[in-house]
C-alpha positions in Angstrom: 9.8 49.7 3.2 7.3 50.1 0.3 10.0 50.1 -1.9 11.2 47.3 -0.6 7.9 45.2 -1.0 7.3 46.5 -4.5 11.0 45.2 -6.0 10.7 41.9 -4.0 9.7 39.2 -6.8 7.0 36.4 -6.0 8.3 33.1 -4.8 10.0 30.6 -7.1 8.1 27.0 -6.7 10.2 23.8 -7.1 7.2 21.2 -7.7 8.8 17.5 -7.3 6.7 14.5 -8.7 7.9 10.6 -8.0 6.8 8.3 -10.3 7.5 4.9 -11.3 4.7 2.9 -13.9 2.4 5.5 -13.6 0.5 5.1 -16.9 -2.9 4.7 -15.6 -2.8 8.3 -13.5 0.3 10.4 -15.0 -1.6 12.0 -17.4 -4.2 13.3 -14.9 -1.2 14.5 -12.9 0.3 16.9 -15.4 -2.9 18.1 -16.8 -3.3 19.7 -13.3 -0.4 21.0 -12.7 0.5 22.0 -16.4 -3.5 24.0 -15.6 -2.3 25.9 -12.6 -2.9 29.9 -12.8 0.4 30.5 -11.2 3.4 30.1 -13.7 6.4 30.9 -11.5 7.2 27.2 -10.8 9.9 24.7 -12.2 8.1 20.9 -12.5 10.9 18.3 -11.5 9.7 14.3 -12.2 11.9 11.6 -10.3 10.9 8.5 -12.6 12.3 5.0 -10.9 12.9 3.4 -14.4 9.2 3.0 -15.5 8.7 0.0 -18.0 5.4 0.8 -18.8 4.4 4.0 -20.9 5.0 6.5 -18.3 7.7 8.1 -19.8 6.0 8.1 -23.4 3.0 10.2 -21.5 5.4 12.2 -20.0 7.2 13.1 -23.5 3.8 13.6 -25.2 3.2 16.6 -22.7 6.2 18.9 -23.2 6.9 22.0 -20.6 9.4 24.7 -20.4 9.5 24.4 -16.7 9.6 20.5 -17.0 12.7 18.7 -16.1 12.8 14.5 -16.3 14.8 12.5 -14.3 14.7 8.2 -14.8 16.8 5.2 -13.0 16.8 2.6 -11.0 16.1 4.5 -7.1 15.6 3.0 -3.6 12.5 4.1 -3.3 10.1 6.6 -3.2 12.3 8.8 -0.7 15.5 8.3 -1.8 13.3 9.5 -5.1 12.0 12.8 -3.5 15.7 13.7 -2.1 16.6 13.8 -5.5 14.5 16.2 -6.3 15.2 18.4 -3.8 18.6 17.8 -4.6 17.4 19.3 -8.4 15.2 21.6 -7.0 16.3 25.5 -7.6 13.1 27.0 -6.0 12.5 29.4 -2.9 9.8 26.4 -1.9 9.6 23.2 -2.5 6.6 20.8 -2.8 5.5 17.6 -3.8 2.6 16.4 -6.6 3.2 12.6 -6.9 1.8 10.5 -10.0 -1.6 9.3 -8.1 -2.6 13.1 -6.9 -3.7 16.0 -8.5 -4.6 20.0 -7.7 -8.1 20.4 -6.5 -8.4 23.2 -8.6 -6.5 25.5 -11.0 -5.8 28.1 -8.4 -3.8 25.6 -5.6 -0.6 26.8 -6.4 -1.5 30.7 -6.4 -2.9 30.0 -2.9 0.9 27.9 -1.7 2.4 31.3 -3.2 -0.1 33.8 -1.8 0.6 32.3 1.8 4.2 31.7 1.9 4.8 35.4 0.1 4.7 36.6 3.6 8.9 35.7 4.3 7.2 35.4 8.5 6.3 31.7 7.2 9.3 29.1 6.9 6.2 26.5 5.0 2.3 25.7 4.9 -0.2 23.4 4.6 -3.6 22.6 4.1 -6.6 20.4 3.5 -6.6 17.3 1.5 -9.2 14.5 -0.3 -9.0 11.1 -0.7 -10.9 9.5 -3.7 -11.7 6.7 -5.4 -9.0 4.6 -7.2 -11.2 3.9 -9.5 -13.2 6.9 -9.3 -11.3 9.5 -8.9 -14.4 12.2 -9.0 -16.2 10.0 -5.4 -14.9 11.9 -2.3 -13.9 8.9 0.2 -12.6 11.3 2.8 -11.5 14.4 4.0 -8.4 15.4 5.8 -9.0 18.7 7.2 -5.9 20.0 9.0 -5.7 22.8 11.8 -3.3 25.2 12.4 0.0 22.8 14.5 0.5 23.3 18.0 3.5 22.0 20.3 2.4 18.0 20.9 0.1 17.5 18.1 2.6 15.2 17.0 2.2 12.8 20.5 -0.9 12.1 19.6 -0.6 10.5 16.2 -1.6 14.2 14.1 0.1 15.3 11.3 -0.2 17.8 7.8 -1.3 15.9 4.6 2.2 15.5 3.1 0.9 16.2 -0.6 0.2 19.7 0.8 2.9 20.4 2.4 5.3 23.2 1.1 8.6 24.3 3.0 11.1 27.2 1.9 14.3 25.4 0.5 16.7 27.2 3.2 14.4 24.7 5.8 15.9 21.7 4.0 19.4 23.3 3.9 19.5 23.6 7.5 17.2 20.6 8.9 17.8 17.9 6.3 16.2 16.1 4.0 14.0 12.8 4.1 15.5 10.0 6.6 15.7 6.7 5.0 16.0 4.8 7.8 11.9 5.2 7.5 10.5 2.8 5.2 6.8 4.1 5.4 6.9 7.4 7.7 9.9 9.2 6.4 7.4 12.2 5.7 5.7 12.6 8.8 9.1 11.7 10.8 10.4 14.7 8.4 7.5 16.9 9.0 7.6 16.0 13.1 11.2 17.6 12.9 10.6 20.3 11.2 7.3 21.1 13.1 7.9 19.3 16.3 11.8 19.9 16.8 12.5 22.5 15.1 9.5 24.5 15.4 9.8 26.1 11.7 6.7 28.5 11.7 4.4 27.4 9.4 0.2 28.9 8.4 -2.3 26.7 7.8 -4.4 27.4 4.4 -8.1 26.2 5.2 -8.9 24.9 1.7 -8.2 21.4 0.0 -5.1 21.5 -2.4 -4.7 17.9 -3.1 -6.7 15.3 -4.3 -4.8 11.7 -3.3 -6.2 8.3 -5.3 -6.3 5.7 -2.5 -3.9 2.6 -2.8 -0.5 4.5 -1.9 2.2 2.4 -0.2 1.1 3.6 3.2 -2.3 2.8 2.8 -3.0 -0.1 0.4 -3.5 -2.7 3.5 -3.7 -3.0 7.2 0.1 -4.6 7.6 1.5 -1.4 6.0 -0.7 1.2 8.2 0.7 -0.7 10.8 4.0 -0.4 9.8 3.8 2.7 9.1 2.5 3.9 12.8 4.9 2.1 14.3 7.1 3.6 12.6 5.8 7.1 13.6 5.8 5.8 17.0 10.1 4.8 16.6 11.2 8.5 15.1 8.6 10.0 18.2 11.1 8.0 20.6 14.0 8.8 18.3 13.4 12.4 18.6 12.9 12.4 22.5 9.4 13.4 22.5 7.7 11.2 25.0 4.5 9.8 23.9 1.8 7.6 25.7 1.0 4.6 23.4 -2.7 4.9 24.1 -3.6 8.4 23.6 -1.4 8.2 20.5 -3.5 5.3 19.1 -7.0 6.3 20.7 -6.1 9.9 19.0 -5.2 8.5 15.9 -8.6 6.2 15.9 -10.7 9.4 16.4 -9.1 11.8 13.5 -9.2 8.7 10.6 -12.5 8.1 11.9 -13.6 11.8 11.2 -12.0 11.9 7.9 -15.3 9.6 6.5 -17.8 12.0 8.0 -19.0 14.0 5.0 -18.1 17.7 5.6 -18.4 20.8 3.3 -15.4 22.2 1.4 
């Protein structure tokens, strides 16, 4: 057995970033991931066609473990199946062009955690900041270890930190693009909810998420997206009442602005 554990090589990270006229935030982007302490990762970028000077920023930072991918997509999803489709990593995980690390050491903790082969994925804690200020804290996601019905009631992991063995994706699919604006927490739901992968929740932030994504930039798409949430919960036969769901919801977005330590 401690032969065994001694020959067995650390995990192999397939890091997917989406992109499409990034200028303003690419750069930040690869600094942090080209910064991490742990090398054993392949860096994969989906670009949509940019027509700005994403790609020139992207050519200006050269990697070995840097692959570049640009065309015309369908959207951000159909984006990140690609890259799983690329993706040649024991674990996959996304960095899109508004977020970066939290610190240098996020990606040794991902490997740290899912180098226990118990774990199918992970997760952890996650900041939103300033678009224009990317340094002012505006909330804090904190997660909490999932339990069967979390989903019912509107919960979910930060998808930014959210890592899942490749075999998980072979066997449960890929992101649905039936949904616009929730195809990642409908994917996470059946992973978590339906298929019950087993997965260890890492108390620390990873991620730090610019606000102003698709899901987020205004009301009507927050809406759309819950309702959305609310369609694969049905879809997936996991009966949900519509208040708790929304009361629930209302109480954990709510939190996230109450200034906590990290």
């Amino acid at each position: 057995m401690a032969a065994d554990t001694a020959d067995r090589r650390p995990p192999r990270i397939s890091l997917i970033t989406v992109c499409w006229n990034a200028e303003r935030t690419i750069a930040d982007t690869l600094r942090s991931i080209d910064t991490q302490t742990y090398r054993d990762f392949e860096h994969i970028i989906i670009d949509g066609g940019s027509s700005d000077s994403t790609l020139a920023i992207i050519a200006s930072a050269p990697a070995e473990n840097r692959r570049v991918l640009s065309g015309r997509d369908g959207g951000i999803y159909e984006a990140m199946n690609k890259g799983i489709g690329l993706a040649s990593g024991d674990i996959i995980g996304f960095l899109n062009a508004d977020d970066t690390f939290e610190s240098s050491g996020s990606l040794e903790t991902v490997a740290a955690a899912l180098d226990d082969e118990a774990y199918d994925g992970c997760y952890g804690d996650l900041i939103y900041v300033s678009n224009q200020h990317p340094d002012r804290t505006v909330r804090y996601w904190k997660s909490c270890a999932f339990e069967p019905g979390f989903f019912r009631r509107g919960w979910c992991p930060p998808h930014p930190t959210f890592y899942v063995r490749r075999r998980i994706y072979d066997r449960f699919g890929t992101f649905d693009l039936r949904y616009r604006l929730a195809a990642d927490v409908e994917l996470m739901m059946r992973f978590l909810e339906v298929a019950r992968i087993r997965t260890v929740y890492i108390p620390r932030v990873l991620v730090r998420m610019r606000l102003g994504g698709a899901t987020n930039k205004n009301v009507h798409n927050i809406s759309r997206q819950n309702k959305e949430v609310l369609r694969a919960l049905a879809d997936h036969g996991l009966g949900v009442s519509i208040l708790t769901f929304w009361a629930s919801k209302l109480v954990n977005r709510l939190g996230q602005f109450v200034k906590r330590d990290r």
